[in-house]
KOLLOVO-573537 format. One record per atom (N, C-alpha, C): x, y, z; atom name. Coordinates in pm, whole numbers. Layout:
+--------+--------+--------+------+
|     px |     py |     pz | site |
+--------+--------+--------+------+
|      X |      Y |      Z |   CA |
...
+--------+--------+--------+------+
END
This chain:
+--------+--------+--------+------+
|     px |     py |     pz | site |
+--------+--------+--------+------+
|   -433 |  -1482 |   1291 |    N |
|   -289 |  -1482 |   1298 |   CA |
|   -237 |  -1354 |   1363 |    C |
|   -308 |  -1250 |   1318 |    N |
|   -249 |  -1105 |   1405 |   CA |
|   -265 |  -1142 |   1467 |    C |
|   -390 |  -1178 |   1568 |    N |
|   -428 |  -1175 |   1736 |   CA |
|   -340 |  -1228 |   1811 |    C |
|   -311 |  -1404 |   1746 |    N |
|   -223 |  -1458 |   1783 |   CA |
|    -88 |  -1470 |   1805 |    C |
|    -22 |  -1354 |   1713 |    N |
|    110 |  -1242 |   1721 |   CA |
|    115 |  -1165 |   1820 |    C |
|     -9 |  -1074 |   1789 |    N |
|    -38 |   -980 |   1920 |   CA |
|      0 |  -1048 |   2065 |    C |
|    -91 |  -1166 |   2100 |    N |
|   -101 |  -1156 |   2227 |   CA |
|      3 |  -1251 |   2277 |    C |
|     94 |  -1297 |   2143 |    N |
|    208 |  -1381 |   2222 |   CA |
|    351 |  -1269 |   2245 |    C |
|    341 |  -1151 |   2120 |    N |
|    491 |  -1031 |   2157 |   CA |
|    397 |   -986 |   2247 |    C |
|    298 |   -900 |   2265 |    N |
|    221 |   -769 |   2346 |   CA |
|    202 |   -673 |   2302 |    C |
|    196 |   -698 |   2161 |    N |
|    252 |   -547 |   2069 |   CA |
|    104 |   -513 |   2019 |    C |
|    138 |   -366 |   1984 |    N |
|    -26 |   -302 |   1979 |   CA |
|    -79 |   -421 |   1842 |    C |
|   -215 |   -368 |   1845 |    N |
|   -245 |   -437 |   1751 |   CA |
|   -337 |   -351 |   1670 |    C |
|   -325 |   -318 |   1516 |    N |
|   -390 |   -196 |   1476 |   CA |
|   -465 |   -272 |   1339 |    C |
|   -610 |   -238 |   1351 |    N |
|   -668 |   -319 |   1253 |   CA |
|   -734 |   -151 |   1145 |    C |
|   -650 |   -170 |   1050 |    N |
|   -683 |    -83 |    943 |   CA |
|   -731 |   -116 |    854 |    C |
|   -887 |    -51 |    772 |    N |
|   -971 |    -84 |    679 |   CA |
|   -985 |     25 |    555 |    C |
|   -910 |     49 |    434 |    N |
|   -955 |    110 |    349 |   CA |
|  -1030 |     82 |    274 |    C |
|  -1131 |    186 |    269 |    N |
|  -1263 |    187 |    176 |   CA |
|  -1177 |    277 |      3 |    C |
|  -1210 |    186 |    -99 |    N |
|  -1137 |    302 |   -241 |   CA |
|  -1255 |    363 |   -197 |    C |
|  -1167 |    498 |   -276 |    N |
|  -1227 |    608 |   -326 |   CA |
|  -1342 |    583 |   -432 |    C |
|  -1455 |    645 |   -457 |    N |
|  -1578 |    667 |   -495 |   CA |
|  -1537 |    617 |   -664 |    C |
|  -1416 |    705 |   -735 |    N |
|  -1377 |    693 |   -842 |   CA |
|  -1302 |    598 |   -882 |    C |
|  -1237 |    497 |   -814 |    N |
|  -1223 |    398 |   -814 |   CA |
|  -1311 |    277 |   -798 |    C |
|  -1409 |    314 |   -739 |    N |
|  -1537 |    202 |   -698 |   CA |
|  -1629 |    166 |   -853 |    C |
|  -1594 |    272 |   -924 |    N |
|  -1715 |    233 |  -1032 |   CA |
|  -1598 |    286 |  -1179 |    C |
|  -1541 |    205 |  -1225 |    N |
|  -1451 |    197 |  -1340 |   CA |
|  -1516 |    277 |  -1461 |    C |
|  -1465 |    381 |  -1549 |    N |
|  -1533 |    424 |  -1613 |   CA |
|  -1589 |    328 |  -1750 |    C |
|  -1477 |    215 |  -1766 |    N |
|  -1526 |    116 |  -1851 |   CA |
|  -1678 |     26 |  -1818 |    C |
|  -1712 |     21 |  -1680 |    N |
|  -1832 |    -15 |  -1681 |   CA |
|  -1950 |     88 |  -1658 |    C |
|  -1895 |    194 |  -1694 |    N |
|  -2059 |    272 |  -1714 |   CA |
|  -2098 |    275 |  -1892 |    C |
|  -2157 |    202 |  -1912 |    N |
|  -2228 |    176 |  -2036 |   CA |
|  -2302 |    274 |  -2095 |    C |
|  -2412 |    335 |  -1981 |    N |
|  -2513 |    408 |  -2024 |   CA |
|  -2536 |    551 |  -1970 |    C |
|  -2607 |    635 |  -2025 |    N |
|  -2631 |    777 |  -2060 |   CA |
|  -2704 |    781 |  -1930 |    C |
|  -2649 |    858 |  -1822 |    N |
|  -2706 |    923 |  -1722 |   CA |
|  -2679 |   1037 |  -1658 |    C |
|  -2741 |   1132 |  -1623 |    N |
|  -2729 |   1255 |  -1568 |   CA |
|  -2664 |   1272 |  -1473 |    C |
|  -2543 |   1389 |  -1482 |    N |
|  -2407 |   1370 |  -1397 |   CA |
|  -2484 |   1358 |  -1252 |    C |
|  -2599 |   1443 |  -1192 |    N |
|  -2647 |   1330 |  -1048 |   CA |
|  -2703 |   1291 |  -1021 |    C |
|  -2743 |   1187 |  -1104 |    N |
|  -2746 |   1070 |  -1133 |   CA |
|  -2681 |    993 |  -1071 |    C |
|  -2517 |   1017 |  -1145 |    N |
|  -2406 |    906 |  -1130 |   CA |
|  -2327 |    974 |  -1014 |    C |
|  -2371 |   1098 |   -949 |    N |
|  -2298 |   1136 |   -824 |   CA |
|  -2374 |   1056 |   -691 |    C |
|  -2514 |   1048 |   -734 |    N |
|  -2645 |    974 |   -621 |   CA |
|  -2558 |    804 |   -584 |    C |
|  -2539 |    785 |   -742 |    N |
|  -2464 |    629 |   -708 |   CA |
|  -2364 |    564 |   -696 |    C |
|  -2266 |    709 |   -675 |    N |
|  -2127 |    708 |   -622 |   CA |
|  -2156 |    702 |   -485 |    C |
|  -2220 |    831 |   -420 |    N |
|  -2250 |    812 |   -295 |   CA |
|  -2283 |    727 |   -223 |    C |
|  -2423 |    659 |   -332 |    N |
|  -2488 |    527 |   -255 |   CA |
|  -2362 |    410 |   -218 |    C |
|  -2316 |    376 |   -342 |    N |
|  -2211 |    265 |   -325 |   CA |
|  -2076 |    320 |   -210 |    C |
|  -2055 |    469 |   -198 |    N |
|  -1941 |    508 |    -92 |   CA |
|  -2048 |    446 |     58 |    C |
|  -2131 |    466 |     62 |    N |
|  -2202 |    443 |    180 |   CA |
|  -2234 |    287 |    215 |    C |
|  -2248 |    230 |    162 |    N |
|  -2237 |     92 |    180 |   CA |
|  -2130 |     13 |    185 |    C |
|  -2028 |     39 |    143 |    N |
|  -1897 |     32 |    170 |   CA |
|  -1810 |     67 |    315 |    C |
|  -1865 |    194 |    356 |    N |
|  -1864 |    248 |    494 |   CA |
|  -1911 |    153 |    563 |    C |
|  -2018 |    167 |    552 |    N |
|  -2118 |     15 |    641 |   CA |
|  -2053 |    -94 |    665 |    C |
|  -2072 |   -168 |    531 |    N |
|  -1952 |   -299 |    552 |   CA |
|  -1829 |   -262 |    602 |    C |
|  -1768 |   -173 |    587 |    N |
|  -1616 |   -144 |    655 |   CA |
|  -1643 |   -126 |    798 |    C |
|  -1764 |    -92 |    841 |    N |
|  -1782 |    -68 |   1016 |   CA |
|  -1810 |   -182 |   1061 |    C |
|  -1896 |   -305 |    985 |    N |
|  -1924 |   -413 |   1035 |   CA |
|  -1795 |   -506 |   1065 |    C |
|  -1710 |   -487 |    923 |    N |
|  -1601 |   -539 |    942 |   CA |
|  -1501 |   -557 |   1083 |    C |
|  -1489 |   -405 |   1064 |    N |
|  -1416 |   -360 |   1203 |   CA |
|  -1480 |   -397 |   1371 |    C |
|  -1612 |   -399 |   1376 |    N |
|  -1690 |   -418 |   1447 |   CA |
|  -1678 |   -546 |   1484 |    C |
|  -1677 |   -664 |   1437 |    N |
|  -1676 |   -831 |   1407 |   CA |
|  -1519 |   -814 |   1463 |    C |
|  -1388 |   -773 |   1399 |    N |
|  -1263 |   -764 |   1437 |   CA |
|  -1218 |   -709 |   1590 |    C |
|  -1294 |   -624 |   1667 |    N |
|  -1262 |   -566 |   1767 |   CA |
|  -1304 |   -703 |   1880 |    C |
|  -1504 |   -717 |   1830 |    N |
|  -1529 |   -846 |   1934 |   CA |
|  -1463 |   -936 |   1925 |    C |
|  -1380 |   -951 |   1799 |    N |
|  -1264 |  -1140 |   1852 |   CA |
|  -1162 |  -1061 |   1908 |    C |
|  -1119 |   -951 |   1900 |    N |
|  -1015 |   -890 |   2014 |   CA |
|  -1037 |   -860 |   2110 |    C |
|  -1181 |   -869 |   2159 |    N |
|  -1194 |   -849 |   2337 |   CA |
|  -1224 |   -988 |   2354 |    C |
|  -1286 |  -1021 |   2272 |    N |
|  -1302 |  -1211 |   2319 |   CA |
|  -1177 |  -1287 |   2321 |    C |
|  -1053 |  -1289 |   2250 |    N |
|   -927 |  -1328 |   2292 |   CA |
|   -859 |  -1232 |   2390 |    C |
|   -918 |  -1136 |   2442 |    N |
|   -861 |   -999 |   2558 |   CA |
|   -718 |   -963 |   2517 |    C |
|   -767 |   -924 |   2388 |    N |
|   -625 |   -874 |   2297 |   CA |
|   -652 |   -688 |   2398 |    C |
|   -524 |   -678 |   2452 |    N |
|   -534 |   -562 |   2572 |   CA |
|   -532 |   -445 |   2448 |    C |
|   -390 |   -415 |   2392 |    N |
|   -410 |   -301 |   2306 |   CA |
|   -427 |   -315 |   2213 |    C |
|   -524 |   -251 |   2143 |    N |
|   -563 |   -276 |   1995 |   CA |
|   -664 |   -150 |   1935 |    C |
|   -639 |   -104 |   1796 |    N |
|   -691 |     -7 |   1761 |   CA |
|   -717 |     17 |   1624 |    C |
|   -816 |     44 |   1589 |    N |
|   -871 |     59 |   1421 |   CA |
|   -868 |    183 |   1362 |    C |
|   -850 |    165 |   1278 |    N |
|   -842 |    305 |   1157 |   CA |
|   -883 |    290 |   1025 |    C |
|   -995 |    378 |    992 |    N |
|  -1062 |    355 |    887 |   CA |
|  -1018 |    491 |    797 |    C |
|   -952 |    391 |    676 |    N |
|   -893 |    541 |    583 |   CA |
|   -961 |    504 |    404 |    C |
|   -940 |    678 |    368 |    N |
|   -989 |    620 |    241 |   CA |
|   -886 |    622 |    136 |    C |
|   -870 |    576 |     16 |    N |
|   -786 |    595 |    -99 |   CA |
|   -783 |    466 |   -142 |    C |
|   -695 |    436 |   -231 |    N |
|   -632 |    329 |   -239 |   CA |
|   -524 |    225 |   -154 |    C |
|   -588 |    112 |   -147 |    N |
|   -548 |     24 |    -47 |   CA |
|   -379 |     10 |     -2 |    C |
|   -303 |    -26 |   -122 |    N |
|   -194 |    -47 |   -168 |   CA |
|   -161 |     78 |    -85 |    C |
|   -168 |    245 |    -98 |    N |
|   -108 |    343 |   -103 |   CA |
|   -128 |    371 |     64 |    C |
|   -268 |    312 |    102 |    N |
|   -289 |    375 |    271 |   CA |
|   -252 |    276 |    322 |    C |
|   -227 |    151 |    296 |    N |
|   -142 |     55 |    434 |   CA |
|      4 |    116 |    401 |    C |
|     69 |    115 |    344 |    N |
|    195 |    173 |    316 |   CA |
|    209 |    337 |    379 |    C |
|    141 |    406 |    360 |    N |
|    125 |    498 |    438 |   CA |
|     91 |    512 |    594 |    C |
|     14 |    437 |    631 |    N |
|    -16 |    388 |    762 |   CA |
|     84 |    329 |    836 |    C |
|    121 |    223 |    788 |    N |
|    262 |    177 |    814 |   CA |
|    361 |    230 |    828 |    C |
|    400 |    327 |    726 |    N |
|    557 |    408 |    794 |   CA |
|    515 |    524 |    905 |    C |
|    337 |    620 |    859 |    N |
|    336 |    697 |    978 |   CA |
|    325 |    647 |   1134 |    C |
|    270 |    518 |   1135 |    N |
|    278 |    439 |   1269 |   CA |
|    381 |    373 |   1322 |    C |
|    520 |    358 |   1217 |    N |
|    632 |    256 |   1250 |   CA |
|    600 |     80 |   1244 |    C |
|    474 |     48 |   1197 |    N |
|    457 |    -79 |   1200 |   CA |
|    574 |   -147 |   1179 |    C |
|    585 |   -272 |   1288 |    N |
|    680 |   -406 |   1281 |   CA |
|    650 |   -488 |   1139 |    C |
|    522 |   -491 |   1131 |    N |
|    472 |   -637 |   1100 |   CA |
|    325 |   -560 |    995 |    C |
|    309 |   -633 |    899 |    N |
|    180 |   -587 |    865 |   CA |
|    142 |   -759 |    800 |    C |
|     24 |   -813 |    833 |    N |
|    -66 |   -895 |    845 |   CA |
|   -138 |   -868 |    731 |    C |
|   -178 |   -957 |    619 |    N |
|   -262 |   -930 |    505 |   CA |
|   -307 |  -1041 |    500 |    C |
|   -455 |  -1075 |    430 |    N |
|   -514 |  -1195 |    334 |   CA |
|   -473 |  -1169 |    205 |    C |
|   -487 |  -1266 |    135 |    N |
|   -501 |  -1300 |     -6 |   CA |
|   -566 |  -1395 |    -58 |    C |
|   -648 |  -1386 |   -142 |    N |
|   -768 |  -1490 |   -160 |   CA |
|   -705 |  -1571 |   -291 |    C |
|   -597 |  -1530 |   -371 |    N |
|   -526 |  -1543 |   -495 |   CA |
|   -409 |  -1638 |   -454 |    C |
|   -392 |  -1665 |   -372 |    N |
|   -254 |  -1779 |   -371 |   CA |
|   -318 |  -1940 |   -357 |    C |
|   -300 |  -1921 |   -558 |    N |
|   -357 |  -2068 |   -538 |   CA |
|   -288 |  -2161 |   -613 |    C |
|   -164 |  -2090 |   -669 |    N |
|    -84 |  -2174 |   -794 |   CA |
|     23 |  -2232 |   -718 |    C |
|    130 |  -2328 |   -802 |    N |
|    227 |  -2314 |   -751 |   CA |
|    361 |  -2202 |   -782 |    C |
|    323 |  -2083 |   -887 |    N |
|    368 |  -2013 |   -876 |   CA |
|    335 |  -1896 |   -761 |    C |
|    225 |  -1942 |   -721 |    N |
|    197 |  -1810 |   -574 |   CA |
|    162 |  -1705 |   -638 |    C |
|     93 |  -1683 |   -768 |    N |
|     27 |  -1539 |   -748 |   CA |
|    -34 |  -1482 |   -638 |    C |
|    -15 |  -1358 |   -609 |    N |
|    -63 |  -1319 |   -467 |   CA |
|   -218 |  -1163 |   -532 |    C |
|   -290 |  -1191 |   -451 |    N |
|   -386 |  -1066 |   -485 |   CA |
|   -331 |   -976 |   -527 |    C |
|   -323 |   -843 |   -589 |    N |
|   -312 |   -699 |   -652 |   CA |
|   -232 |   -672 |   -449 |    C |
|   -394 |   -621 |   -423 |    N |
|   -321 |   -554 |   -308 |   CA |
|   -210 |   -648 |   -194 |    C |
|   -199 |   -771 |   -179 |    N |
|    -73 |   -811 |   -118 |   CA |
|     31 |   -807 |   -164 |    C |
|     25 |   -836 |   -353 |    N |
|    128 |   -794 |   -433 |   CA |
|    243 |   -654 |   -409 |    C |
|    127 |   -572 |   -395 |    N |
|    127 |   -418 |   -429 |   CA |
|    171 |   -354 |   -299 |    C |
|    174 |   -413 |   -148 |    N |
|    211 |   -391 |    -70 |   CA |
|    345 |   -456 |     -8 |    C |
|    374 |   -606 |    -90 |    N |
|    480 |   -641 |    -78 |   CA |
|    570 |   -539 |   -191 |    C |
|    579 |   -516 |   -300 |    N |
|    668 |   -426 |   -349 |   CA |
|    696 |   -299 |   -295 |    C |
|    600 |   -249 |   -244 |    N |
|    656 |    -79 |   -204 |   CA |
|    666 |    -87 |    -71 |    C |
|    720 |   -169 |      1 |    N |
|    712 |   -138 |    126 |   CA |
|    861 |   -244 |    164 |    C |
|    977 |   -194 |    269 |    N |
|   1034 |   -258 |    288 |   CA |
|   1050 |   -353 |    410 |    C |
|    846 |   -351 |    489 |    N |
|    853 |   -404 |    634 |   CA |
|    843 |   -538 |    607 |    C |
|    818 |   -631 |    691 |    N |
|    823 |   -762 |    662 |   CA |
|    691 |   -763 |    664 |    C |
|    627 |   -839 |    576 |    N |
|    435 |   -858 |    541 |   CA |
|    424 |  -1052 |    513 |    C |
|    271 |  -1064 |    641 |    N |
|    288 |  -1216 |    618 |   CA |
|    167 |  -1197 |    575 |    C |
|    139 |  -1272 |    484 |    N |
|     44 |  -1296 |    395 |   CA |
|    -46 |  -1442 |    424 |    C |
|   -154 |  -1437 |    463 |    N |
|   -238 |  -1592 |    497 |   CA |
|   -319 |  -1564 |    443 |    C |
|   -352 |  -1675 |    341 |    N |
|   -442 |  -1765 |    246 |   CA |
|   -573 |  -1765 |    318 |    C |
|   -673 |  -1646 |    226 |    N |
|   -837 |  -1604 |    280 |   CA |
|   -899 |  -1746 |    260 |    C |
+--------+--------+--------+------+
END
């Protein structure tokens, strides 16, 4: 649906991927067991790094359907924090028109929407279209 926005206005097209933060990735409610602080720094890291990965593949897969539809301008940015807080941030430092989201959660007929489409439709006053992952 972006692409297809993109290449019918001409407008840049910016594909942004936040990875959470390390301390967000591993909830302190699911560490159960007694391990040595690095230990649990080895498998913060490990899990920050695979996350990276998948976030490059991601982006990687997203760029080739944008040269394969010859989407002309288009550009990625890989940030870290919380999702909710860096598209919203991204968005006002770039001036975004339009911000483009999935949601894998709109399945009622009340429309619950995911956390983060939720969370980006409230704090943000741009217009956000939301399509069903």
């Amino acid at each position: 649906y972006a692409i297809y926005l993109s290449k019918l206005s001409t407008a840049e097209l910016l594909i942004l991927n936040v990875i959470d933060q390390p301390n967000n990735l591993i909830p302190a409610s699911a560490i159960v067991f007694s391990s040595p602080r690095d230990k649990l720094d080895e498998i913060k890291n490990n899990l920050q790094r695979t996350s990276k990965e998948y976030s490059n593949q991601i982006l990687e897969k997203a760029m080739e359907l944008t040269k394969q539809e010859e989407v002309i301008n288009t550009s990625y940015m890989i940030r870290s924090g919380k999702p909710v807080d860096e598209i919203v941030v991204v968005s006002e430092e770039r001036n975004i028109d339009l911000i483009v989201m999935a949601s894998c959660r709109i399945a009622s007929k009340i429309r619950n929407l995911g956390s983060n489409a939720k969370g980006v439709l409230d704090s943000i006053r741009k217009p956000v279209l939301v399509i069903h992952e």
